[in-house]
C-alpha positions in Angstrom: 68.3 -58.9 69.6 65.5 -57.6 67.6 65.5 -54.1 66.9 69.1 -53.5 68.9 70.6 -55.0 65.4 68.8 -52.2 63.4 71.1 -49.3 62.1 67.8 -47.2 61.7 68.4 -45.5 65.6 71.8 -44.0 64.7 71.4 -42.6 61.4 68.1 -41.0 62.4 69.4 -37.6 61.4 69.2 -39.3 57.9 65.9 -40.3 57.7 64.3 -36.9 58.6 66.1 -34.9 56.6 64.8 -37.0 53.7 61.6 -36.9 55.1 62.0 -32.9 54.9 63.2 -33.1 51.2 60.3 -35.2 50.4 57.6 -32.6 52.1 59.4 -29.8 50.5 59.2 -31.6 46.9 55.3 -32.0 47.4 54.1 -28.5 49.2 57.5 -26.4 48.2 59.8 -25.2 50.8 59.6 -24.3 54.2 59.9 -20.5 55.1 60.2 -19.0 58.0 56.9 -17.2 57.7 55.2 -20.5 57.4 56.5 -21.9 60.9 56.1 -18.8 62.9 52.5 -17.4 63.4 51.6 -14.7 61.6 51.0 -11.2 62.8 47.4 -10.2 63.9 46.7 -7.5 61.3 44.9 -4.4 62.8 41.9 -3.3 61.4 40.7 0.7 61.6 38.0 1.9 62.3 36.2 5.3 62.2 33.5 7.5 63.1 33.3 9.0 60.0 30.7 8.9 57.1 32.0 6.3 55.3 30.3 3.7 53.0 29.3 1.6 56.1 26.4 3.7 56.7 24.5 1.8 54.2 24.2 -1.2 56.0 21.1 -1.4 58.1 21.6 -4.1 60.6 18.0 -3.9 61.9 16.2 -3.9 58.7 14.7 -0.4 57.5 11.0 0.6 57.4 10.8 -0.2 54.0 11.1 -4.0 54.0 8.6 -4.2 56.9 6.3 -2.7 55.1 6.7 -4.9 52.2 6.7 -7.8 54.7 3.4 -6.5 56.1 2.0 -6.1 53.2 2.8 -9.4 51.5 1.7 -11.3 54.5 -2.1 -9.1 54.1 -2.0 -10.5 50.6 -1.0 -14.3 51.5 -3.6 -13.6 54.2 -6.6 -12.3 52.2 -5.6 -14.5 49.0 -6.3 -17.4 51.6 -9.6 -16.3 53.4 -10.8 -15.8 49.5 -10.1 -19.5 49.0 -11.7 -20.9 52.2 -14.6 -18.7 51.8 -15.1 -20.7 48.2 -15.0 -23.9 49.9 -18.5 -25.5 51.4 -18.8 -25.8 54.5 -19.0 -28.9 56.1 -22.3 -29.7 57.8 -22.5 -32.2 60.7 -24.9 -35.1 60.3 -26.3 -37.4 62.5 -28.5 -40.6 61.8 -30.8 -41.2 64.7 -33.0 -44.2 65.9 -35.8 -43.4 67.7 -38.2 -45.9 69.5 -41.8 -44.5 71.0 -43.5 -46.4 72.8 -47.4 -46.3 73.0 -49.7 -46.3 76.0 -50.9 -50.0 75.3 -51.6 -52.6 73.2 -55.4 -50.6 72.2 -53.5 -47.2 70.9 -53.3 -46.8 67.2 -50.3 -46.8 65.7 -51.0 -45.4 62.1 -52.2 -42.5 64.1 -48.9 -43.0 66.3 -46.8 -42.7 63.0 -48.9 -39.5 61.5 -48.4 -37.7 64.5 -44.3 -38.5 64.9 -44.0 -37.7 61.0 -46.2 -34.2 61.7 -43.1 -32.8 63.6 -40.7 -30.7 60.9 -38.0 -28.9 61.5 -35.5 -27.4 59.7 -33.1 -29.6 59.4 -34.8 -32.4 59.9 -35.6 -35.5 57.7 -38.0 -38.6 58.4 -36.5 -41.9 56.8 -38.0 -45.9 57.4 -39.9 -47.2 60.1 -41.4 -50.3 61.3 -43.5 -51.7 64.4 -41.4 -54.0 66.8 -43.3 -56.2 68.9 -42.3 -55.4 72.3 -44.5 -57.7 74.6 -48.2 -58.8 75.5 -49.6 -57.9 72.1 -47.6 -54.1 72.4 -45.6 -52.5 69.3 -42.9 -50.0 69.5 -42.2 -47.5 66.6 -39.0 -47.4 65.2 -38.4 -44.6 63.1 -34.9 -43.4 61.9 -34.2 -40.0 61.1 -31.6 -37.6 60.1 -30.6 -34.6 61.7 -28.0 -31.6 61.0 -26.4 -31.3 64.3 -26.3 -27.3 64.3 -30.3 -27.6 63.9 -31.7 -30.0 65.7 -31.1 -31.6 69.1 -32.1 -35.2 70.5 -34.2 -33.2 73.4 -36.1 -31.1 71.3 -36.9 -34.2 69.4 -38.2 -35.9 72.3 -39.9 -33.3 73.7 -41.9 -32.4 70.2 -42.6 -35.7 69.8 -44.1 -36.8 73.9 -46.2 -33.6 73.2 -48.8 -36.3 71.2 -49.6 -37.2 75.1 -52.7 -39.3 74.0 -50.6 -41.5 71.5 -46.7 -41.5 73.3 -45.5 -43.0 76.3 -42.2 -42.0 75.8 -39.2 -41.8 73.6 -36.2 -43.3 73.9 -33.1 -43.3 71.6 -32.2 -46.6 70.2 -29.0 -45.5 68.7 -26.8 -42.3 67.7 -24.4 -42.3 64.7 -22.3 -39.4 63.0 -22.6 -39.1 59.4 
């Protein structure tokens, strides 16, 4: 039987118009305007001079000029700044070995003449004698470089100019400071 025992289906007349009294307590009543769409309203317009020449809708001279010039400022203000700042100079550490002509070549001497190369930009640090075989010693000299100045070849090829005392140089090992 279910809902065929319900009265709720014949007095539904009953039941909306209480739902209308109840929407018409809360939001006030319905008026004809409200249910029927209202009227596009025309707007006018003219040719004329009227007040909507002041509106620039591209932007005026003016303001790009104070644009332009702000941004110079910001711009200038900002080179100002970086020009304050140090510059940052690119180190490298470098290990150098040379190797002599034999186990007879002095290498005091060997040292004197590797140390006798300046540059600008370049700084000697530690070095020691590593035996290398059959009674021969390498040099091993570290050095620091600023990478703008100096290069690896013209270090080599400064230093293999001491024909008499170098064999040859060879780097051992390369780091960035």
């Amino acid at each position: 039987m279910g809902l065929a025992a319900e009265n709720i289906w014949f007095d539904k007349h009953r039941y909306d118009e209480a739902e209308t009294r109840f929407y018409e307590g809360a939001n006030g009543p319905a008026t004809q305007q409200q249910q029927v769409a209202a009227p596009v309203q025309q707007v006018k317009v003219t040719n004329g001079d009227d007040a909507d020449d002041d509106i620039d809708l591209f932007g005026s001279d003016e303001e790009d000029e104070e644009a332009e010039r702000l941004k110079q400022e910001r711009l200038e203000a900002y080179a100002a700044k970086k020009a304050k700042k140090p510059a940052v100079i690119a180190k490298s550490s470098i290990l150098l070995d040379v190797k002599p002509w034999d186990d007879e070549t002095d290498m005091a001497k060997l040292e004197e003449c590797v140390r006798s190369v300046q540059m600008d930009g370049l700084l000697w640090g530690a070095s020691k004698l590593v035996p290398v075989g059959y009674g021969i010693k390498k040099l091993q000299i570290n050095c620091v470089v600023e990478d703008d100045k100096v290069g690896t070849d013209i270090l080599e090829e400064e230093i293999t100019k001491f024909e008499d005392h170098v064999q040859s140089v060879d780097v051992a090992a390369f780091n960035k400071i």
